[in-house]
N, C-alpha and C positions, 0 to 999 in steps of 0.2 A: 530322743527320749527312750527307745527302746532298747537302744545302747546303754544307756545310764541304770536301766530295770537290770538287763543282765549283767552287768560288774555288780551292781548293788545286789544281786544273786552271790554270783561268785564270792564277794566280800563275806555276806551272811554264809555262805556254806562252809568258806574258811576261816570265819569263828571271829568275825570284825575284819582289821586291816592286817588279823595275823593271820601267818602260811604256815603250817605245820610242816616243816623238813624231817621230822620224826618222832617217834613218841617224847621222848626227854627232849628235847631242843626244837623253842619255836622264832622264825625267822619273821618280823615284820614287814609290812612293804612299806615304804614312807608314804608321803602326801606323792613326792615324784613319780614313784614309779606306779602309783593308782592315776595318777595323771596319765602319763605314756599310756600303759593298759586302755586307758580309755579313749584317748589318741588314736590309737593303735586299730582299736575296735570297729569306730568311725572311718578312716580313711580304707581298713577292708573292705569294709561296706561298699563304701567310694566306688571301692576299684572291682570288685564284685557284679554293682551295677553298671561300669561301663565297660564290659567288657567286649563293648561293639568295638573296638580300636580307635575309639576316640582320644588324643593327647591331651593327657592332663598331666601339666608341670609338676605338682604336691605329690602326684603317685610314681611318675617316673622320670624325673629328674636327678642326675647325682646331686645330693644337699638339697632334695625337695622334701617336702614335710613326711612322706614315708620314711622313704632313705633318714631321713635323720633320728625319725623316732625308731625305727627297726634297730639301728647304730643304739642308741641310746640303752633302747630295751636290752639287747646282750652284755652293756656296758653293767648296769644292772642286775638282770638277775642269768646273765653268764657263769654262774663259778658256786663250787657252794657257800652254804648249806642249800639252796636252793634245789628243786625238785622237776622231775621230769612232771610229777600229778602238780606241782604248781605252776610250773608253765603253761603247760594245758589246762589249767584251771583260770589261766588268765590270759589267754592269748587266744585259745580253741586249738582244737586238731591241730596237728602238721599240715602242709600242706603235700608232704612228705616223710617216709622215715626209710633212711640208707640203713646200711649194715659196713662194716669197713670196706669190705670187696665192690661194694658199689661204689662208693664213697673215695678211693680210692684214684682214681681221676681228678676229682675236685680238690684236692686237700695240697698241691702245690704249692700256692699262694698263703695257707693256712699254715703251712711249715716253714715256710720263707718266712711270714712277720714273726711266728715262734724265734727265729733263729735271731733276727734282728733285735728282738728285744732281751734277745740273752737266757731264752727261758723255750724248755725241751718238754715233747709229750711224747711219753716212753708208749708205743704200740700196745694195747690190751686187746685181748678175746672178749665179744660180746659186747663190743661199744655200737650207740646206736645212735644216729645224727638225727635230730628234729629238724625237718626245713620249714622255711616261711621266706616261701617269694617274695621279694622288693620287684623286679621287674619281669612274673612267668621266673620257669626255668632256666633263664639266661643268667640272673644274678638274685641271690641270697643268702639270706642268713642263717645258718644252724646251731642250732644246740650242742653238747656232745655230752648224752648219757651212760653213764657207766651204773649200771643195775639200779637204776631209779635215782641217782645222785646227778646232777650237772655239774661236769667237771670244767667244761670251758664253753665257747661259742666262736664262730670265725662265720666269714664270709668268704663266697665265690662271687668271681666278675667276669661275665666273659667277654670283657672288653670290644664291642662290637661296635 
């Protein structure tokens, strides 16, 4: 329930189930992706409270109910018009934010699928990766902000 108060926040703050990507242009979220979001909200929680090392399949399983809604969510609102203040507006904080030098390391696997699917992201100054752990820092998902725009999203695995 208390999950449900804060998205019904977030909703009312960003003006119903619309996200303002900027003054002229406003981007909706569907029924889907307010679903996910609140998916999303709940199994943090989840994993928040167990942070005793207890296994739980839903939070750390490849194709468990995180991993799929994490997948899901950058499938979603990955690209724009989509907004660095609307991700965080619907997700919360990062659980990190890189800079490319940092980032830099991780982005392998992030230019291999680029290249596989026929489709190049040209290096800019001042890009800035949102992360949001699927399992701790071993494996997730980032954003990639360019001056308050979301221009894509990828994932890290450290295959262990």
């Amino acid at each position: 329930m208390k999950h449900r108060t804060a998205l019904v926040a977030i909703l009312f703050l960003a003006g119903g189930i619309t996200a303002r990507s900027n003054d002229t242009q406003h981007q909706a979220l569907d029924k889907k992706t307010v679903a996910l979001v609140e998916q999303y909200k709940e199994l943090r929680e989840r994993q928040r409270r167990s942070r005793d090392g207890a296994y739980d399949k839903d939070l750390r399983d490849h194709g468990g109910k995180l991993h799929t809604v994490l997948h899901s969510l950058g499938t979603e609102l990955g690209h724009p018009p989509y907004t660095k203040k609307i991700i965080v507006g619907c997700l919360g904080e990062p659980d990190a934010i890189r800079n490319d030098a940092q980032m830099s390391r991780y982005l392998g696997i992030y230019e291999r699928e680029l290249r596989k699917s026929g489709r190049e992201m040209r290096p800019k100054r001042g890009r800035e990766y949102l992360i949001y752990h699927w399992r701790g820092g071993h494996d997730f998902m980032f954003f990639i902000n360019e001056g308050g725009l979301i221009v894509d999203h990828g994932w890290w695995f450290a295959y262990e």
